[in-house]
C-alpha positions as semicolon CSV with decimal commas, in nm:
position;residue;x (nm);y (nm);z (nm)
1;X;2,519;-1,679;-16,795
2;X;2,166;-1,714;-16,697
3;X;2,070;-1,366;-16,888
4;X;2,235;-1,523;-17,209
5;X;2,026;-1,858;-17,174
6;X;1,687;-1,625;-17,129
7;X;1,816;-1,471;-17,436
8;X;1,874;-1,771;-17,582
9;X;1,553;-1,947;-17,520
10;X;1,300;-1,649;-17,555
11;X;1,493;-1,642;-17,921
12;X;1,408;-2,043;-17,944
13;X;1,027;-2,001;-17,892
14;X;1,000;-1,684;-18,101
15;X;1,151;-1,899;-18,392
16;X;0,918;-2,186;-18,321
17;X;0,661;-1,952;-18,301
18;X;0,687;-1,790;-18,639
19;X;0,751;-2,160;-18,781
20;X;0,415;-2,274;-18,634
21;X;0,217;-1,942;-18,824
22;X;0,401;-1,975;-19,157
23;X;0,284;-2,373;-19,191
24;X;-0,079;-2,293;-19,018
25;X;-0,113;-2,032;-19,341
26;X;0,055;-2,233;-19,583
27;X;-0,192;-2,556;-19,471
28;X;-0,528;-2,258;-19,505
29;X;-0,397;-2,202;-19,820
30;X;-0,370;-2,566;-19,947
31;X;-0,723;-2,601;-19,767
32;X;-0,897;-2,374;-19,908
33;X;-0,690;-2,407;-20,278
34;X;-0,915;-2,829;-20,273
35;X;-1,196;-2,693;-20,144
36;X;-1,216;-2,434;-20,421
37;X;-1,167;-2,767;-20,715
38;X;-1,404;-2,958;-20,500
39;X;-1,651;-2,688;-20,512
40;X;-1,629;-2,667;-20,888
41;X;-1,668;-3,053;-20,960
42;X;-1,303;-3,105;-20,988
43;X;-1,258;-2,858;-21,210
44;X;-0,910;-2,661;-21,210
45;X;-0,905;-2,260;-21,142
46;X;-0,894;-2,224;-21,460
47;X;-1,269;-2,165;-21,548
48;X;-1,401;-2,323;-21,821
49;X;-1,745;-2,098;-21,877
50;X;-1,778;-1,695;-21,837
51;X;-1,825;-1,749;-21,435
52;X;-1,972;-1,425;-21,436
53;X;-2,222;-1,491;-21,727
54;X;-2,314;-1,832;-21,608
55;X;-2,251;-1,871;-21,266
56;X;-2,240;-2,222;-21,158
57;X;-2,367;-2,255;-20,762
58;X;-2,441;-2,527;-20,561
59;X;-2,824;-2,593;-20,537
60;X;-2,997;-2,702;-20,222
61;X;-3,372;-2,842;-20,194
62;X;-3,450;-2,576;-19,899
63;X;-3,867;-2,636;-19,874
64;X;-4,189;-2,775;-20,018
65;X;-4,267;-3,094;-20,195
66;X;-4,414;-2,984;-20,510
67;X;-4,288;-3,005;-20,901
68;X;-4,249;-2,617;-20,962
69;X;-3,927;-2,521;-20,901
70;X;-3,889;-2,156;-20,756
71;X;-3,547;-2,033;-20,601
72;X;-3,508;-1,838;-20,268
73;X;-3,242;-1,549;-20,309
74;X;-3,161;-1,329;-19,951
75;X;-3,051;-0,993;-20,017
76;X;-2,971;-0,905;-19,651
77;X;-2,748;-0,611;-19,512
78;X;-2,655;-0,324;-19,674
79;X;-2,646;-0,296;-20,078
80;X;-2,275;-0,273;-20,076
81;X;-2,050;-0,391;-20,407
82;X;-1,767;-0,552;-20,270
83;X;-1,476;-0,762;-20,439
84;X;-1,502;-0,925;-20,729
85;X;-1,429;-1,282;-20,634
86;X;-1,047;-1,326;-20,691
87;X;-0,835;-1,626;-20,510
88;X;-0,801;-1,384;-20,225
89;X;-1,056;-1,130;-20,239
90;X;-1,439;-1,201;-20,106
91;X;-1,749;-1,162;-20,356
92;X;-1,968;-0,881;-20,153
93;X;-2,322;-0,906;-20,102
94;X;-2,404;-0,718;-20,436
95;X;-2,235;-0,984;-20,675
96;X;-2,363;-1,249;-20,443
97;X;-2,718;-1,190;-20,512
98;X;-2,683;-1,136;-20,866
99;X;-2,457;-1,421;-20,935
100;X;-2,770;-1,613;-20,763
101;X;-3,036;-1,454;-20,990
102;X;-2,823;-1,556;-21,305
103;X;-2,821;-1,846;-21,173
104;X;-3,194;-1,883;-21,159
105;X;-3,242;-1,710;-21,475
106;X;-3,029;-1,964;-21,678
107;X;-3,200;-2,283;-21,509
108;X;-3,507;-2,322;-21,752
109;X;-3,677;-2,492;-21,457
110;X;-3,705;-2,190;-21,217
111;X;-4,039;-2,042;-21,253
112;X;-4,056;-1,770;-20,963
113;X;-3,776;-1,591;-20,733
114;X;-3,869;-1,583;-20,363
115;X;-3,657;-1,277;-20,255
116;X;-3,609;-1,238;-19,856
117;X;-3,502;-0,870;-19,795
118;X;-3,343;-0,743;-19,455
119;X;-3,173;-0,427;-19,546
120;X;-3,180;-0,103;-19,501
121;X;-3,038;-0,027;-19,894
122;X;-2,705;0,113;-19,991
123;X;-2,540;0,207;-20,320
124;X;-2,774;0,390;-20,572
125;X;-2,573;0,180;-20,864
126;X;-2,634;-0,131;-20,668
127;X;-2,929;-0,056;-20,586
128;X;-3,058;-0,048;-20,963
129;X;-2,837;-0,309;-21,112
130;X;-3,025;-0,550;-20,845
131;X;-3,331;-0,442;-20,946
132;X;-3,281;-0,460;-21,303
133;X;-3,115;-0,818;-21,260
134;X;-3,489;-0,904;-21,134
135;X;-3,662;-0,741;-21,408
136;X;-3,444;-0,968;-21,661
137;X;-3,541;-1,240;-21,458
138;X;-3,905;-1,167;-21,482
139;X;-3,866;-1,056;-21,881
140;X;-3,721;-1,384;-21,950
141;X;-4,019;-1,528;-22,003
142;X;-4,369;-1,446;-21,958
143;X;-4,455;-1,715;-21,696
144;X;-4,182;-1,641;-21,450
145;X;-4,280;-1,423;-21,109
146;X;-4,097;-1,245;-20,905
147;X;-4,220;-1,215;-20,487
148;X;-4,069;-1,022;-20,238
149;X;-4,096;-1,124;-19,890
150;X;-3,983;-0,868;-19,614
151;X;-3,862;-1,008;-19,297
152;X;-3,742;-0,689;-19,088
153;X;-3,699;-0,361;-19,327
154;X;-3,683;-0,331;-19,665
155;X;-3,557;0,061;-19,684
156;X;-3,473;0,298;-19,931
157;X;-3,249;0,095;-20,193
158;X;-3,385;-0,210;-20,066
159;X;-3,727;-0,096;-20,157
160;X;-3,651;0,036;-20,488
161;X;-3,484;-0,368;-20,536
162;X;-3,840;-0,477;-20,395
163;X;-4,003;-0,291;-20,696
164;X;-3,925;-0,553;-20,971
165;X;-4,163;-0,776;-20,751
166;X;-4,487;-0,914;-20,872
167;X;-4,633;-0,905;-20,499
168;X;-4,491;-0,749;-20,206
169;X;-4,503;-0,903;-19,882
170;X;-4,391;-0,784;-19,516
171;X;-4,416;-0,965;-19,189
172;X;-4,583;-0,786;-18,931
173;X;-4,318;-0,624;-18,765
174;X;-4,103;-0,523;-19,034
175;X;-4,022;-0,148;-19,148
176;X;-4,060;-0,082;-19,571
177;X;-4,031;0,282;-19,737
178;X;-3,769;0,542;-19,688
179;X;-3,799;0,666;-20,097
180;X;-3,536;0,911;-20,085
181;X;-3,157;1,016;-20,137
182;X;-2,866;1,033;-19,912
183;X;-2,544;1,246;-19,975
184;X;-2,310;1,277;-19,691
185;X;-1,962;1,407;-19,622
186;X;-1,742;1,534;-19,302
187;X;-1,642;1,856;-19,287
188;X;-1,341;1,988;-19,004
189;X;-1,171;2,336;-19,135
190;X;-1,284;2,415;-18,774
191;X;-1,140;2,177;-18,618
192;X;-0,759;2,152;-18,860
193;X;-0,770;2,527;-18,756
194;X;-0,734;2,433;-18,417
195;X;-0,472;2,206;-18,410
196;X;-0,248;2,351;-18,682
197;X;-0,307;2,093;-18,971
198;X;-0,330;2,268;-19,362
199;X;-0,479;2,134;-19,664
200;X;-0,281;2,142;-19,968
201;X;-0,508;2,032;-20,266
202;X;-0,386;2,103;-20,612
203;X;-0,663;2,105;-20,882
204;X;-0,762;2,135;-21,266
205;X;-1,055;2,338;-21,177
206;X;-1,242;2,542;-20,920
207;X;-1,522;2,275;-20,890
208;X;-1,285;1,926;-20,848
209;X;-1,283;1,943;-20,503
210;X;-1,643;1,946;-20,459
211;X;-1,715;1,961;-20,082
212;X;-1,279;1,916;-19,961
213;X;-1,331;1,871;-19,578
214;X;-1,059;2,113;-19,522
215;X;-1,216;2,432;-19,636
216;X;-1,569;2,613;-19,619
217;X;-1,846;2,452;-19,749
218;X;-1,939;2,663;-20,120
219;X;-2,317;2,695;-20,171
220;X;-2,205;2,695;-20,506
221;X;-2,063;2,317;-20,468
222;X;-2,381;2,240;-20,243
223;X;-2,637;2,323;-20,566
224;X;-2,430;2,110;-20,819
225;X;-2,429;1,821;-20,555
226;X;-2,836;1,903;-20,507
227;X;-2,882;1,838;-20,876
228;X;-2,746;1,505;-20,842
229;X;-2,961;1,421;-20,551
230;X;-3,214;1,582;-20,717
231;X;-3,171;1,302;-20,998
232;X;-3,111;0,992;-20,838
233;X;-3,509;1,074;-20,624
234;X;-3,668;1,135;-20,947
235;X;-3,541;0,803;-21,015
236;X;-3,632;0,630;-20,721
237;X;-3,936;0,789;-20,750
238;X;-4,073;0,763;-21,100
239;X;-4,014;0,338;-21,010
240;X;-4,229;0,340;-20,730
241;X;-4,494;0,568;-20,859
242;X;-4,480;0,331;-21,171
243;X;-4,459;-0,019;-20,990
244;X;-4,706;0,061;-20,669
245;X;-4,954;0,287;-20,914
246;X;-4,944;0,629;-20,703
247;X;-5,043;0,966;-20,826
248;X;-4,836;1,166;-20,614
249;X;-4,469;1,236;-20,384
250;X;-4,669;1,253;-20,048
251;X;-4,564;0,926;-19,940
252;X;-4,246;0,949;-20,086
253;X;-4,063;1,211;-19,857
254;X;-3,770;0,979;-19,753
255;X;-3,992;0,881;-19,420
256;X;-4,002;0,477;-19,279
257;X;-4,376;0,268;-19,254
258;X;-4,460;0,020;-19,033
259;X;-4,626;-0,295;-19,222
260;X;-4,943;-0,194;-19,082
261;X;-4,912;0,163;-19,234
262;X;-4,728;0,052;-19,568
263;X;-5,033;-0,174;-19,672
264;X;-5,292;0,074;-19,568
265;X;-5,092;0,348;-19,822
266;X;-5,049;0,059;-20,059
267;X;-4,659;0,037;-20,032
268;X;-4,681;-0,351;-19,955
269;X;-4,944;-0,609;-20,089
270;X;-4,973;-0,842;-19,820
271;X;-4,855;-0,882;-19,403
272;X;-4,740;-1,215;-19,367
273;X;-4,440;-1,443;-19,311
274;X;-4,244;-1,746;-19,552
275;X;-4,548;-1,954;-19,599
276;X;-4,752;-1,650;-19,705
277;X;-4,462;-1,586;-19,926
278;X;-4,473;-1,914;-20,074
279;X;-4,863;-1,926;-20,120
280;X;-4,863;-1,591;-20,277
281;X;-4,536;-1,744;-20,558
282;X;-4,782;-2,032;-20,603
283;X;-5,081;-1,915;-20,709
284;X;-4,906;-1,640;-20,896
285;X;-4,788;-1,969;-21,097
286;X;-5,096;-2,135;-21,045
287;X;-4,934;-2,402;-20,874
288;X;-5,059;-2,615;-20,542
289;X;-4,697;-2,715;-20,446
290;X;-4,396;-2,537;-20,491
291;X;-4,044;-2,727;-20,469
292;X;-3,793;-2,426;-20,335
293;X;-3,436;-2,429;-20,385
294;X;-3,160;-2,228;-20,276
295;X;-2,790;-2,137;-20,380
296;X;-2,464;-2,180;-20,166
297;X;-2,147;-2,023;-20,307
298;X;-1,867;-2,217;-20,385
299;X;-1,622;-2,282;-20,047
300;X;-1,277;-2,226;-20,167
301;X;-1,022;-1,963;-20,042
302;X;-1,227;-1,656;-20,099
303;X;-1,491;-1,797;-19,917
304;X;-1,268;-1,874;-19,603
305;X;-1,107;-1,510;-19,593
306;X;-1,498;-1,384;-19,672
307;X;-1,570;-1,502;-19,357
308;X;-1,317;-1,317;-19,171
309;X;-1,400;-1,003;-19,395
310;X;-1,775;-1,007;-19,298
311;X;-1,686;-1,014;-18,912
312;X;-1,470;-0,711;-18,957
313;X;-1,680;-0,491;-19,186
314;X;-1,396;-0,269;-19,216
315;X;-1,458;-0,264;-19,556
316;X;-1,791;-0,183;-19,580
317;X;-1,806;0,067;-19,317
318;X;-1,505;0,240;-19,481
319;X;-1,741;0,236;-19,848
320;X;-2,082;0,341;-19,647
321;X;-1,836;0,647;-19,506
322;X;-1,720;0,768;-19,834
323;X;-1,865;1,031;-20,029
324;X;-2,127;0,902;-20,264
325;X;-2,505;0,885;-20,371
326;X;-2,697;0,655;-20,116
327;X;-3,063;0,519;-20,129
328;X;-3,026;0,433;-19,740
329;X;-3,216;0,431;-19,463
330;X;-2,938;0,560;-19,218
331;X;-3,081;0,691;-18,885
């Protein structure tokens, strides 16, 4: 008898248990469903404007007391294109930043973008659409600057972002440079030898499986993959050359500066912190005071499961891990 009522009651809490999870997600869900109309004025999901054209953020007055309006954008942690912004699916760090420069592009009252870089770059492809998002910005109009301040790296595709900058600023104990290209992949026939595991791979041609981690490396699949890299630097470094004025590559060897060192080779313009930052965006404007906004996202459900995402990084780390052309700084 006893057994059967431990049965019975172990049975009772599982039950109350499950009940408990199921209305705990359904309330999240309802949450997160009004903060999303909230967020958008009352508007319903149903958008009423190309959201990816015009993106509509909340603005906050973040510094300064002036009349010139100038936005601050952070473009921190690695240049990573996540999801696109569904109901369920987080906007990464790449559509972030360039739904905020839209934003500041479309507001005829934002003169100058204060971008605050921590990164040590990413994607090539993100890499350049950032950059070229800033350019537009710039090209716009003629008036409208473009500063980069550095707070601890700026690397690789996070410098190549840093070249649509008018000036180029790093605080003292931050790390810039790292021009180069970054192609990595696994490789364990050695090690599926040893425990007995076979590759089956079925392909239209001899050159599909470019680099498959279950058979010997072909130097003939390592020189096509070369003239890729091979691209993507002459990229990289063709901007650089162009936006910093050098002559030559000897700088540009894939190596990390120290501020110090970057403004002595003329990779940086200026060792400073925010308020240098902010001095240098006014008096590119010829302004005494700047007022400097910045953007929040909108807080609805993809915010709430962003938040969870971010902690994880599974996501990211499985994208950083997967074959592909990197300007990264990844020690």
């Amino acid at each position: 008898m006893s057994g059967r009522r431990g049965k019975s009651t172990l049975g009772l809490w599982i039950t109350v248990a499950m009940l408990a999870f199921f209305l705990l997600m359904s309330g999240a869900v309802n949450l997160g469903l009004l903060a999303g109309m909230s967020a958008g004025g009352g508007e319903s999901l149903t958008a009423k404007y190309p959201v990816d054209q015009e993106p509509r953020l909340r603005e906050r007055w973040s510094y300064g007391y002036g009349e010139t309006k100038v936005a601050r954008i952070p473009l921190m942690g690695p240049i990573m294109r996540g999801g696109q912004g569904g109901l369920f699916e987080a906007a990464g760090m790449v559509e972030s930043v360039l739904a905020q420069i839209r934003t500041a592009q479309n507001d005829g009252d934002v003169e100058a973008i204060i971008l605050e870089v921590d990164s040590p770059g990413g994607a090539v492809t993100a890499s350049d659409e950032l950059y070229m998002a800033l350019r537009r910005f710039r090209e716009s109009t003629p008036e409208r600057k473009v500063v980069i301040f550095v707070r601890d790296m700026a690397a690789s595709g996070a410098y190549y972002v840093a070249m649509a900058g008018d000036r180029l600023i790093a605080e003292p104990t931050s790390i810039v440079g790292s021009v180069g290209v970054l192609f990595q992949s696994l490789n364990v026939r050695g090690l599926s030898e040893k425990i007995g595991v076979e590759d089956v791979t079925i392909t239209s041609g001899r050159h599909k499986d470019l680099l498959n981690p279950f058979r010997e490396v072909q130097e003939e699949d390592v020189e096509i993959l070369q003239k890729l890299v091979d691209d993507a630097y002459r990229r990289f470094a063709g901007i650089v050359m162009e936006a910093r004025g050098f002559e030559n590559l000897d700088l540009l060897d894939g190596r990390v500066f120290p501020a110090r060192t970057a403004k002595e080779n003329g990779l940086i313009d200026e060792i400073g912190y925010w308020e240098h930052a902010v001095n240098a965006a006014a008096g590119l404007l010829g302004a005494e005071e700047l007022y400097v906004v910045r953007y929040e996202m909108p807080r609805g459900l993809a915010a709430l499961f962003g938040r969870m995402e971010s902690r994880l990084g599974i996501d990211r780390l499985a994208r950083i891990s997967s074959p592909r052309l990197y300007y990264l700084w990844n020690p």
